[in-house]
N, C-alpha and C positions, 0 to 999 in steps of 0.2 A: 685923308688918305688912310689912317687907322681905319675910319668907320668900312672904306671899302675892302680894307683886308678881311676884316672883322667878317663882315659881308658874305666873303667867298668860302674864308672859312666853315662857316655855321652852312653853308650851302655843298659844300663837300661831308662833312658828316653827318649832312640828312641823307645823302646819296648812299652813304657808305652802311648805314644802319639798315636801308634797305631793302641794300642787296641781300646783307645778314642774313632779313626774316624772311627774304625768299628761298635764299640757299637752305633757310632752317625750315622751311615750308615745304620743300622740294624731300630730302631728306628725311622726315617724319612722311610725308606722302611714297614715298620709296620704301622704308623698311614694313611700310602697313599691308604694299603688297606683296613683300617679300615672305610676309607672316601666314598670307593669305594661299602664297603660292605651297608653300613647305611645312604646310601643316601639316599633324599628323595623320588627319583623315584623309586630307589627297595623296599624300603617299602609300598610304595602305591601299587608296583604292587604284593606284598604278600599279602596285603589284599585283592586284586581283587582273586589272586589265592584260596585263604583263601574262600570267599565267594563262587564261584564257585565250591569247593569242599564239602560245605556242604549239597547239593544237597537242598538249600531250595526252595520250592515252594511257591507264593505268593498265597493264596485262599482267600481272605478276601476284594478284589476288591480295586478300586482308590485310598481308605483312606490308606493302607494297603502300599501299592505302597510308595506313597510321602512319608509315616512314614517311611519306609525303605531307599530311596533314601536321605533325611535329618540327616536318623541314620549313612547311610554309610559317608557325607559331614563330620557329625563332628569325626566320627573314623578316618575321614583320614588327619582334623585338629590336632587331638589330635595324632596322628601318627605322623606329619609332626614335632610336638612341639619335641616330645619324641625323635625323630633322631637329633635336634640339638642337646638334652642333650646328648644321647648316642655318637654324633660324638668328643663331647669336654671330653670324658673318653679315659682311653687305660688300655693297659693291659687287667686284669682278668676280673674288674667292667665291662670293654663293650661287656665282651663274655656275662657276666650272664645276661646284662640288656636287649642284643639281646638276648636271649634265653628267657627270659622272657616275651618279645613282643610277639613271637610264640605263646607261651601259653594261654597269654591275648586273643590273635586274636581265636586262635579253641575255646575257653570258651565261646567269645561273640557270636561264631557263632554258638554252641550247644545250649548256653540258648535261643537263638532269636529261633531256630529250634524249641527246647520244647517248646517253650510259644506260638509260631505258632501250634504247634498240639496240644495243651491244649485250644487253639481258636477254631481248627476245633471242636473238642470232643464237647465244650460247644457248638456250631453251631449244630453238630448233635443230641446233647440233647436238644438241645430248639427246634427244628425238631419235635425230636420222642415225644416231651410235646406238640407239636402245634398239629401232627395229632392225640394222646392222646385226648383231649380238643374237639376236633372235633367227636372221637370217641364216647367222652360222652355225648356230644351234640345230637348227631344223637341217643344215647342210650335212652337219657332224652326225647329225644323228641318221639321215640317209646313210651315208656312208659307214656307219654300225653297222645298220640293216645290210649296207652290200657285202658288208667286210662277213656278217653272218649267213650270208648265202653263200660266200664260198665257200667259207668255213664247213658248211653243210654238205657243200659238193666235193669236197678232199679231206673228208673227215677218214681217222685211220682205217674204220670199218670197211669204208669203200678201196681206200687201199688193199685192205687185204683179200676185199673179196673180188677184187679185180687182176687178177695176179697173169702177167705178164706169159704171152705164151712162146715157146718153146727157146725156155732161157737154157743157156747155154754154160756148166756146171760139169768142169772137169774133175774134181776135187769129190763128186758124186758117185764119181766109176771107179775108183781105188781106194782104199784102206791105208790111210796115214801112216795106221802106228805099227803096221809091220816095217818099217824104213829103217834100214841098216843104220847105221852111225858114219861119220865121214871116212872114219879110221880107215872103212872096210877099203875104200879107193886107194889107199896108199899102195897097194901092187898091182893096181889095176891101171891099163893100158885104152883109150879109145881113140876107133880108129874109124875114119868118117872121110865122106866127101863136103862141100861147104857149109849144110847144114850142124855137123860135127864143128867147123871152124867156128859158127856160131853159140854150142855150146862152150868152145873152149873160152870164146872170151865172154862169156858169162862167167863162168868159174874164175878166172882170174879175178874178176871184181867183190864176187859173192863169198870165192870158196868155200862152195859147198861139196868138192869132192875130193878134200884130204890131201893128200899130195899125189895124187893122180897124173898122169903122160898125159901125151894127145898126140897123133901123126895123123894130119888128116890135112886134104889141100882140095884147093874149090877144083871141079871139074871133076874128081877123081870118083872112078867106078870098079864094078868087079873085073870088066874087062880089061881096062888100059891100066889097074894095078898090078897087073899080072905081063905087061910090057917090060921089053929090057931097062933095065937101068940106066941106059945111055941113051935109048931112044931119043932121038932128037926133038921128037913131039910129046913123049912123056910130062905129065902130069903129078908126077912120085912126091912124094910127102920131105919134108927137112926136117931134121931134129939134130939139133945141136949143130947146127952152120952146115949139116952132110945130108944130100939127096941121099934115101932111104928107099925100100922098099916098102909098102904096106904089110906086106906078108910077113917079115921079117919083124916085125912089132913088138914079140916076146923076145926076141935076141936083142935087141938095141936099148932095150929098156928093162929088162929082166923081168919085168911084170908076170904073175901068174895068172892073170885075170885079163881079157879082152872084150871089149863091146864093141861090135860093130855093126856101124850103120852108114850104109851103103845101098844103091838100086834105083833109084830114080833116073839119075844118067843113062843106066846102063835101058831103061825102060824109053828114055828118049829119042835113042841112040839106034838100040835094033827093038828089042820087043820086049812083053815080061817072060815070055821062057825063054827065050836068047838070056836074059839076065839072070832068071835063077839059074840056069847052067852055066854062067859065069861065076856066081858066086858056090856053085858047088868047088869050082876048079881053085878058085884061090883059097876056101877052107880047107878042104885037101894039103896046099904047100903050106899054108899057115900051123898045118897041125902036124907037115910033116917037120916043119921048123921050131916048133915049139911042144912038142906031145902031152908036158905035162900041163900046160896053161889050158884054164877052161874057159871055154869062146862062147859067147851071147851074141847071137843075130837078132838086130832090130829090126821092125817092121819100118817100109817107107810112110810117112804120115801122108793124109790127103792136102789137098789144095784148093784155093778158092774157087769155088764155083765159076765165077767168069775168065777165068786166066787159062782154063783146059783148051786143049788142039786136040789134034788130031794122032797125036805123036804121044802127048801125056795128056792123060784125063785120070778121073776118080777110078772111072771103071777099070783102067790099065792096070791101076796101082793098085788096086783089091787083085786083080788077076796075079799081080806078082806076087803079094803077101802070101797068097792063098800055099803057092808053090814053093817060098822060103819058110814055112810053117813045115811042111812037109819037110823041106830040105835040114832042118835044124831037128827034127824027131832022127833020121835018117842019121845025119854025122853024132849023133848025143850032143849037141849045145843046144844052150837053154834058148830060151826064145822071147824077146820084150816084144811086145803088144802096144808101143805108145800109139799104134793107127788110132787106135780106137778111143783114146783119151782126148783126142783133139778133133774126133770127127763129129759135126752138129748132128740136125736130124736128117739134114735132105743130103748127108753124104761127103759133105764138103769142109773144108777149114774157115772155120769162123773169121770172118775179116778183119777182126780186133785181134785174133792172135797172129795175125802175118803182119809180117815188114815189110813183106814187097807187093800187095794187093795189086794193084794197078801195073806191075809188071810179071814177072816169073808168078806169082803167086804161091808160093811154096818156103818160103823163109819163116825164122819164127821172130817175135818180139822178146826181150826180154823179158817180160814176165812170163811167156809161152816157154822162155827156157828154165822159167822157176819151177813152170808145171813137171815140164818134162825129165828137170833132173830129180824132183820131188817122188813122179812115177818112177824112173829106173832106182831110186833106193829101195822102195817097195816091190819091185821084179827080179831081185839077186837075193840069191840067200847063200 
């Protein structure tokens, strides 16, 4: 019974021994192709394959070049290092670490790929910004060129030698610096129909005539001033909260001095010699009411050209002047002339100096009433 234990024994450790030399057989056959796989010449030349298969293009010239040819040096250092480590593994760890090299390798040659056409892109954007830049350039500098043609075309010379025709230049027909002082209005009295209303509220805001009166009411003419006082259709002037008389001008204000300007109504109304013998007749009571005060007749000014009828025109209003001219030599009062300061060339009131253009046509603006009070300082002496 020994001898057949003995037996079995000695028959199990011939079994056993060899498996050993197969498993040690197996094992050295295993890591000799593992040597063979992960050498350092067949990894370098997967990366040469590797690189070759990425289809890269170099665009970027010399510099582009050598950065490449230095990136591949040290890939294939760092390659070289990696197949020692990988050839001192076995088993599993040197399938994954070569599998892992593959991977490494297509990664670095997709990203080197993108960032190569992320180069070209910005090269062809700084491109389309250079000829951009040149576009504007050439744009900017047309536009010199037009900016210098017009420059050309309204340069001052041509301004001046083009000079505007029949400008209209109040300030051209009277002498400035003979113009009284405000003072001189302090006993002067004016006495007017609306247009007068309109000087008077200029001078409230401007005071340019001293402390000067005013009795003057829209409507009012040489005729219907010379109406009763109580008339029930009267037109008479207020001063100081009491319907007045016009004529009475130097009594209610004391004033030694009177201007008036009055006749266009009276031209509307009936005719211009109906009016200058209306304003003979209230000159007359006015001077028999005040004899020492010295009385200034204003000329009626013209009107805009489109606004004339049949009843008032330019023409009327010269026909009366003509005859209150006469009628102010005749009584000894002086005589203001504003017609003619505000009349253009074809006769008529400039439309920039009227307020009522498009209706009455015969108001003034206020600046037309800076002219005209400007005029009467220089028409009184």
């Amino acid at each position: 019974m020994k001898r057949i234990l003995a037996a079995v024994l000695s028959l199990l450790m011939l079994c056993g021994c060899g498996n050993l030399i197969v498993k040690n057989e197996d094992i050295s056959s295993r890591e000799a192709d593992e040597t063979k796989i992960e050498s350092p010449e067949s990894v370098s030349k997967e990366k040469d394959d590797s690189t070759e298969d990425s289809g890269f293009e170099n665009e970027t010239g010399s510099d582009s070049e050598r950065n490449t040819e230095d990136d591949k040096e040290k890939n294939s250092e760092e390659k070289n290092s990696d197949s020692d480590k990988y050839i001192s593994k076995s088993g599993s760890d040197s399938d994954v670490d070569t599998e892992k090299s593959k991977t490494d390798s297509k990664t670095n040659s997709k990203t080197n790929s993108a960032a190569d056409t992320a180069s070209n892109i910005t090269s062809n954007d700084e491109n389309a910004d250079s000829r951009q830049i040149v576009q504007t350039s050439n744009d900017n500098d047309a536009g010199m060129e037009n900016n210098d043609v017009v420059s050309e075309n309204t340069s001052p010379e041509s301004e001046e030698n083009s000079e505007p025709e029949n400008v209209y230049d109040p300030y051209g027909k009277f002498d400035v610096s003979r113009a009284v002082d405000d003072s001189w209005f302090d006993d002067c009295v004016f006495v007017g129909d609306s247009l007068t209303v309109g000087l008077e509220m200029f001078n409230d805001s401007a005071n340019v005539f001293g402390d000067a009166k005013f009795i003057c009411s829209v409507g009012l003419n040489y005729g219907n001033a010379q109406w009763d006082l109580y008339d029930p259709n009267n037109v008479h002037p207020i001063y100081d909260g009491s319907v007045v008389l016009a004529e009475d001008a130097g009594v209610v204000t004391g004033a030694k001095k009177a201007i008036v300007a009055m006749g266009i109504n009276d031209i509307a109304v009936w005719n211009p010699q109906r009016g200058v013998e209306n304003a003979r007749g209230f000159i007359e009571k006015m001077k028999a009411k005040s004899p020492d005060m010295k009385i200034y007749l204003q000329t009626v000014n013209p009107m805009v050209s489109y606004a004339q009828k049949s009843n008032l025109s330019n023409d009327l209003i010269n026909e009366f002047n003509a005859g209150l001219r006469d009628l102010a030599e005749e009584e000894g009062c002086g005589f203001i002339n504003s017609h003619d300061i505000f009349v253009a060339d074809d006769g008529s009131l400039p439309e920039e100096m009227c307020s009522d253009p498009g209706n009455l046509g015969i108001h003034l603006t206020s600046e037309a009433c800076r002219i005209w009070a400007d005029y009467i300082k220089c028409s009184v002496e």
